[in-house]
C-alpha positions, 0 to 999 in steps of 0.5 A, a space after each residue: 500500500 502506498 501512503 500519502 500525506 491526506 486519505 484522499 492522496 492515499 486513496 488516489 496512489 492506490 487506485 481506490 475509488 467509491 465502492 472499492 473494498 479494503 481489508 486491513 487487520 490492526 492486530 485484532 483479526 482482518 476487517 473490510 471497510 467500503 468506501 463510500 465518499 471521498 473528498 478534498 481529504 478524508 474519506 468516508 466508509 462503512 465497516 461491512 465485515 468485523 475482526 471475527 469475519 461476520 458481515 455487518 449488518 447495517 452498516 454506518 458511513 463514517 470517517 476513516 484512516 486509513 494510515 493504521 493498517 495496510 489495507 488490501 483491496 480485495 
């Protein structure tokens, strides 16, 4: 994974756009987020599966980082 200085460079170095499924593991177990919105920095998205591989039901758009983990796009 490339890093850049904001969430949208991160995004843009990567290839990551709306609807791209990422996966990264913080140290817990493996989640996977969908982007939902990018902006001028920060993207929004929501978690869709949790550390212990059930799918989230419900989802919620939120902030995002994604500077903690390597995310993978799956």
């Amino acid at each position: 994974m490339k890093r850049g200085e904001t969430e949208t460079e991160t995004c843009r170095l990567n290839g990551w756009s709306v609807g791209t499924v990422l996966v990264g593991d913080e140290g817990f177990g493996p989640e996977a987020i969908v982007i939902t919105a990018i902006g001028e920095k920060s993207i929004l998205a929501k978690k869709v599966r949790d550390n212990t591989g059930c799918a989230v039901e419900n989802p919620e758009e939120s902030l995002w980082t994604l500077k903690y983990r390597d995310w993978v796009r799956v």
